[in-house]
MIVO-36842 format. One line per 10 residues: for each residue x, y, z of C-alpha. Coordinates in steps of 0.25 Angstrom, whole numbers, m for minus. Layout:
BEGIN
X Y Z  ... .
// end
This chain:
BEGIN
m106 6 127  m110 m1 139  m117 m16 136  m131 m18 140  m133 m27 150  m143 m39 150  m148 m46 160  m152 m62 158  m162 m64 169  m167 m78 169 .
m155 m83 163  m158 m99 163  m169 m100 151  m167 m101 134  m170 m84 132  m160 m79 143  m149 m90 135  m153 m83 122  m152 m71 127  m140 m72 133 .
m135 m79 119  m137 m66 112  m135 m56 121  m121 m61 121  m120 m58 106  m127 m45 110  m116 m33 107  m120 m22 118  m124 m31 128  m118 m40 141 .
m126 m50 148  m125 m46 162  m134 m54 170  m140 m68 169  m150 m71 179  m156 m84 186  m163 m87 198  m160 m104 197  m144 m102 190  m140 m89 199 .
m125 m92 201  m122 m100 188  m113 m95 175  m123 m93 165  m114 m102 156  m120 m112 165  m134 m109 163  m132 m107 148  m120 m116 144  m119 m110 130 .
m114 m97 136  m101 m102 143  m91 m95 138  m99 m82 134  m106 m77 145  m99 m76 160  m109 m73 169  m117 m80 180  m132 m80 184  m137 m72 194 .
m151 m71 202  m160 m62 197  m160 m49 205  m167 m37 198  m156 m28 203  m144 m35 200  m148 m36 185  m154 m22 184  m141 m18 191  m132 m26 181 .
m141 m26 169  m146 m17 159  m157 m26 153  m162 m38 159  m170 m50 150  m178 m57 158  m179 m73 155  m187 m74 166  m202 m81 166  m215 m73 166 .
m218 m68 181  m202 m69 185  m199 m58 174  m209 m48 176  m204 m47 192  m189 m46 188  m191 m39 179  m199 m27 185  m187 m29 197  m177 m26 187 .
m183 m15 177  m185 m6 191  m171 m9 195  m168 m3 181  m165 m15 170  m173 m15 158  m178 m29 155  m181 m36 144  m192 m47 149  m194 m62 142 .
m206 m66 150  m221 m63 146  m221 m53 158  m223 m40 150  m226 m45 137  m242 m44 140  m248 m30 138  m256 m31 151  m258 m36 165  m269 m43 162 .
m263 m51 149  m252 m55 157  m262 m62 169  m269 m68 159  m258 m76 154  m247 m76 164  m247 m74 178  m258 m67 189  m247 m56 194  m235 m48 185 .
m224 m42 194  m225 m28 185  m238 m30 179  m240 m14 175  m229 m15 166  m236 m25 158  m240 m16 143  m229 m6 145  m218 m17 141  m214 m17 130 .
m215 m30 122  m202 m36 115  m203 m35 100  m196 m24 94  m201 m27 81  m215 m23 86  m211 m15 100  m197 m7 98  m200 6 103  m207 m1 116 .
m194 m8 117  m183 4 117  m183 9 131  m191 m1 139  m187 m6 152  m193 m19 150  m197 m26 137  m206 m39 136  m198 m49 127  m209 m55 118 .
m213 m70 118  m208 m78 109  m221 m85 102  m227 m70 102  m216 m62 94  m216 m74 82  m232 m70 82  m231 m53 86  m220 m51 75  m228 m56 63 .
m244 m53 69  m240 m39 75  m236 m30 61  m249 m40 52  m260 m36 63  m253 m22 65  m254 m20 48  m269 m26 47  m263 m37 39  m270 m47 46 .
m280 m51 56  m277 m51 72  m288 m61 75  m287 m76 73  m273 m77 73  m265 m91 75  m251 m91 81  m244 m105 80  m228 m105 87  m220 m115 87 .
m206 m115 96  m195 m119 100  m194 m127 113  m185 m116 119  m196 m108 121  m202 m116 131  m187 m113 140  m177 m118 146  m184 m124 156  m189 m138 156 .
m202 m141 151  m209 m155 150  m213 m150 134  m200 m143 129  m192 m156 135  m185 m162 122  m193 m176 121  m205 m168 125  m204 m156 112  m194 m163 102 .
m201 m169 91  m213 m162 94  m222 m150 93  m231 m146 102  m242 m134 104  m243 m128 119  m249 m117 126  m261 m117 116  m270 m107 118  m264 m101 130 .
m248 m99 128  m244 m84 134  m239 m79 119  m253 m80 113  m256 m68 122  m243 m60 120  m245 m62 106  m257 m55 106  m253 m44 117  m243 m40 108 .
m249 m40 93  m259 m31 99  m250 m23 107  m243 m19 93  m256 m18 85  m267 m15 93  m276 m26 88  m283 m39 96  m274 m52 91  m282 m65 93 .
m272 m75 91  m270 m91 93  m256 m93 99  m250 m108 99  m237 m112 103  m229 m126 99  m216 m131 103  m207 m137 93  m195 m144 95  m182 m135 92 .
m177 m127 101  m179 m112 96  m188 m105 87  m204 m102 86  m212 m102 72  m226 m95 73  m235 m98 61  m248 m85 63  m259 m86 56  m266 m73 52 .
m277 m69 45  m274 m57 34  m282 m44 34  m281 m43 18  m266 m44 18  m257 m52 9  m245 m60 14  m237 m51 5  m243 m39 14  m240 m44 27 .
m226 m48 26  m225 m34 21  m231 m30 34  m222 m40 43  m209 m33 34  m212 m19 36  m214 m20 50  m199 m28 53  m194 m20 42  m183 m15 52 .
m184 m27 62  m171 m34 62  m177 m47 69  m191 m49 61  m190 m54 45  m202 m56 36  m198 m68 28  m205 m75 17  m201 m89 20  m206 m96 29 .
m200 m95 44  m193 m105 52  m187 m104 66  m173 m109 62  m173 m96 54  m172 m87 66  m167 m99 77  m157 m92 86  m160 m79 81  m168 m64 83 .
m176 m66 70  m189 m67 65  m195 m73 52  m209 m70 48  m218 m73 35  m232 m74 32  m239 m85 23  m254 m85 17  m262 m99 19  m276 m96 15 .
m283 m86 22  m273 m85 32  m258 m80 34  m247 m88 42  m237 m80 48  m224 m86 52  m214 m82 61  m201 m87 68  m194 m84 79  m181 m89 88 .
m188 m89 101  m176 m88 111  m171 m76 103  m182 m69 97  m192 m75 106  m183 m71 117  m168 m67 118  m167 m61 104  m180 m52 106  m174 m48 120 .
m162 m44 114  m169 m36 104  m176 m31 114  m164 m26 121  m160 m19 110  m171 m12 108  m172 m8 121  m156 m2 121  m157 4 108  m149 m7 100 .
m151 m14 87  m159 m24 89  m150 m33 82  m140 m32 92  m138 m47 99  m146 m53 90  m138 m56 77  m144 m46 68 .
// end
């Protein structure tokens, strides 16, 4: 059997090195473009040290029909805006792409202005994408030509709000969503507040009231349950390199704790990735890894859900991965350790 091939297109930044970290544990498949606009020419061992040795291939421009040509899914690392134009280039050229940017998360054109830029490259495709989370979307996924990687902060809140609203379990209104992340998720690209004398011994709130997942998150909770979600969304950097932590607090309908963890269980009965726990989560519990760990708590009248999440793997490159399989009709486990 042939190996697939993948595509890295914007190959310099944290999730195309995470991806390219797994994939090459990946059994059926074979990297076989990395792209780069700024390292075109270069070994990717020279981009990416840790992969001398392991990976003998150099960077190239991105031209939509050299990859679809050479490639039989592409991910696109590339920002919001960039993807969406590629990425419309190289689905007609016939690639399927699996996109990380916010391009076709949003179920409309309108949502998508709102939040992000005046003008999208393929705006009709925006609500016919299906949206990265096989826990919640798998039949969407098998077959798509392009599937919208989810956010990170979103799929640590979608995974434990989406089956609880969906079940009646608890409230959609007045909901709080406090993340915390590591200072990778802010890229590989230099930044006054993810420098190391700026974030280390330090945590900080930002974006408040305006960051881009608050709208996803509700997008995508009320894409699978058909209710409005009114939510408060705040982010906060922490100093370690990996890993996010959301604390939600939710309001119960009349259900016990008890009854929903019963809920989050059976609906990731069968997910290999997503675990209902009954300790309380950290984030070095699923560091460099596809997992999630989920649990709920009573605190007076209302009930904390906690969640943790890799997000470079998960939160990207693992939920990719996922993706792919899905989307190839492989285990999902494959690549990802189990």
């Amino acid at each position: 059997m042939r190996k697939i091939r993948v595509g890295i297109l914007g190959a310099t930044g944290y999730t195309a090195s995470e991806s390219i970290r797994l994939l090459l544990s990946h059994p059926n498949v074979e990297i076989a473009i990395a792209t780069s606009r700024q390292e075109a020419g270069q070994p990717i061992a020279q981009v990416h040290p840790q992969f001398a040795g392991r990976l003998d291939l150099k960077v190239s421009q991105p031209e939509p029909g050299a990859i679809a040509a050479g490639c039989d899914v592409a991910f696109s690392c590339l920002p919001h805006g960039a993807s969406a134009e590629t990425v419309k280039a190289i689905v007609e050229a016939g690639c399927r792409v699996i996109d990380f940017s916010a391009d076709f998360r949003l179920g409309t054109l309108d949502l998508y202005q709102q939040w992000y830029e005046p003008h999208h490259p393929w705006g009709e495709m925006l609500g016919k994408v299906p949206y990265g989370l096989p826990e919640l979307f798998e039949k969407e996924i098998v077959g798509a030509p392009v599937v919208a990687n989810p956010g990170c902060y979103p799929t640590s809140a979608i995974l434990p709000l989406a089956p609880l609203i969906a079940a009646e379990a608890i409230f959609s209104e007045g909901i709080i969503v406090d993340s915390k992340s590591g200072v990778s998720g802010a890229g590989r690209t230099p930044k006054l507040g993810s420098l190391y004398c700026e974030a280390n011994e330090s945590i900080a709130a930002y974006g408040v009231g305006n960051h881009r997942h608050q709208p996803e998150i509700v997008d995508i909770v009320g894409r699978y349950t058909g209710c409005t979600l009114d939510c408060v969304f705040t982010p906060h950097l922490t100093p370690m390199d990996r890993g996010i932590l959301s604390t939600i607090y939710v309001r119960s309908r009349g259900a016990s704790v008890a009854e929903m963890m019963h809920v989050l269980r059976q609906q990731y009965q069968s997910a290999p990735f997503v675990h209902v726990v009954d300790h309380l989560p950290a984030t070095k519990f699923v560091a460099g890894t596809n997992h999630v760990q989920i649990t709920a708590r009573q605190a007076g009248d209302w009930v904390i859900l906690l969640a943790v999440i890799d997000n470079l793997v998960k939160g990207a490159a693992g939920a990719a991965i996922q993706n792919l399989n899905c989307m190839f009709g492989l285990d999902q486990r494959l690549g990802l350790g189990g």
